[in-house]
C-alpha positions in Angstrom: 0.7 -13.5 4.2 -0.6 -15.3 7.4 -1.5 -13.8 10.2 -1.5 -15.6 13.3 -4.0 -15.1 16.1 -3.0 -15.4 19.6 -5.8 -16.3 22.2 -5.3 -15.1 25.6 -5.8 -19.3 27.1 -8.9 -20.3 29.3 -10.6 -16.8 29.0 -14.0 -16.7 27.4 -16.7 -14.7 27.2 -19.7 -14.9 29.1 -21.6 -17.4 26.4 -18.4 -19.5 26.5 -18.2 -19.4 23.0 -16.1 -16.3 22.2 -12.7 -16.1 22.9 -10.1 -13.2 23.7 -7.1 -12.3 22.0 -3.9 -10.6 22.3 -4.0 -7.7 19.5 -1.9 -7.7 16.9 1.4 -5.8 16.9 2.4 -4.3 13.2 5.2 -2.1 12.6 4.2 0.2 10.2 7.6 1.1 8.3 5.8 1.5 5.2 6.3 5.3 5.2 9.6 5.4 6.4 12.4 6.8 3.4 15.9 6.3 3.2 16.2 10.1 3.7 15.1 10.0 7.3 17.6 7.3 8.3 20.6 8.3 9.9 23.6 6.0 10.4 24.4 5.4 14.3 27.7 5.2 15.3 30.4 6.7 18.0 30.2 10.7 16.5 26.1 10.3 17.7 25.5 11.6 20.9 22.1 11.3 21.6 19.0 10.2 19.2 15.6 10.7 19.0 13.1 8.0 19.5 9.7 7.9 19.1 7.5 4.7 19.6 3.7 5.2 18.8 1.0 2.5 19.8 -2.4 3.6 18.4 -5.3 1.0 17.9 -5.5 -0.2 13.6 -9.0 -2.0 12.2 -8.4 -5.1 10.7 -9.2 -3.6 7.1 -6.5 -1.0 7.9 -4.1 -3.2 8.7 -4.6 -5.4 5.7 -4.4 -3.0 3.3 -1.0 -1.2 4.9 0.4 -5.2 5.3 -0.4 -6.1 1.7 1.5 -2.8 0.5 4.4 -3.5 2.9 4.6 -7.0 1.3 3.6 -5.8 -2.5 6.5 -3.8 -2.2 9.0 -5.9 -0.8 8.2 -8.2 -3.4 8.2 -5.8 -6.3 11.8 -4.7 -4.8 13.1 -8.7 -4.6 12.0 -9.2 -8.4 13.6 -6.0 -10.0 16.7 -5.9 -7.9 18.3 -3.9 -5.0 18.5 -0.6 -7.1 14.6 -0.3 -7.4 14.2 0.6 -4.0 15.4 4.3 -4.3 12.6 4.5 -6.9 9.7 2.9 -4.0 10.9 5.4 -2.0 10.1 8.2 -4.4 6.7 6.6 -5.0 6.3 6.5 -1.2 7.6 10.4 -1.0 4.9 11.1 -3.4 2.1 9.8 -1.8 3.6 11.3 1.8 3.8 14.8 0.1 1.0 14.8 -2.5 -2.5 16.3 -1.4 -4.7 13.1 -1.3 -7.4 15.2 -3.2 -5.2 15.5 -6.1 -3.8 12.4 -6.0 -7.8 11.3 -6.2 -8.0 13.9 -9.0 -5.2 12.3 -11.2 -6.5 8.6 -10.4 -10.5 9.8 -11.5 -8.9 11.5 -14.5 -6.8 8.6 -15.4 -9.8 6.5 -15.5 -11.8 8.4 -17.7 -8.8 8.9 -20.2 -8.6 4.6 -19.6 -12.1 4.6 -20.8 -12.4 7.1 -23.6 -9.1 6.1 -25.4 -11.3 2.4 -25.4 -14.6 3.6 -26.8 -12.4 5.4 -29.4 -10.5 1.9 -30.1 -13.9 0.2 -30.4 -15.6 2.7 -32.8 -12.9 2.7 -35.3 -12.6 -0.8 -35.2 -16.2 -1.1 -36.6 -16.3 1.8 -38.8 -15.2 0.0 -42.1 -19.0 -2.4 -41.0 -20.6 1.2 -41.1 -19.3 2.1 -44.3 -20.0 -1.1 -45.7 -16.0 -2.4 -46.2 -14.8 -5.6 -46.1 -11.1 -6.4 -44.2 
């Protein structure tokens, strides 16, 4: 993904070497589900809209673009019925505690690593007991 960086033209620091830009404007619809849409048409009356601007870092906003676009892409190889089953991931991580989420990932790790020191070991314990394979 590309990102594109618009500089505001003939404004410069006071070095001259620095330029300004325009800040980058990212909708963030990576959290949004299915569930919370609702369909607009003639029986709506009136709906609800909320528009937040709040300043992103650059690290921020590459780690929530690369999800957006992981995601998309994940959904484009596996077909149009996959996304129901992003949207659970994503209600997961929306409705999960972050510390146990953390938990599980630390704990998933160590199993990771255990389950390949016992791999290793038994693969050289006919060497310790002196067998040939």
């Amino acid at each position: 993904m590309q990102i594109d960086i618009d500089l505001v033209p003939e404004q410069r620091d006071e070095t001259g070497r620095k330029g300004y830009y325009n800040p980058i404007i990212f909708p963030n619809e990576f959290w949004h589900l299915r569930t919370q849409y609702i369909q607009i048409n003639d029986t709506t009356p009136t709906v609800l809209l909320r528009v937040v601007f709040q300043p992103m870092s650059y690290f921020k906003f590459q780690v929530f673009a690369a999800m957006t676009f992981g995601f998309q892409e994940a959904i484009k190889k596996q077909g149009g019925g996959t996304a129901a089953e992003f949207d659970e991931v994503k209600r997961m991580l929306v409705e999960t505690n972050p510390w146990f989420l953390a938990l599980t990932g630390i704990v998933s790790v160590l199993h990771i690593v255990s389950v390949g020191k016992a791999t290793m070991s038994l693969s050289f314990l006919p060497l310790f007991l002196g067998l040939r394979c």
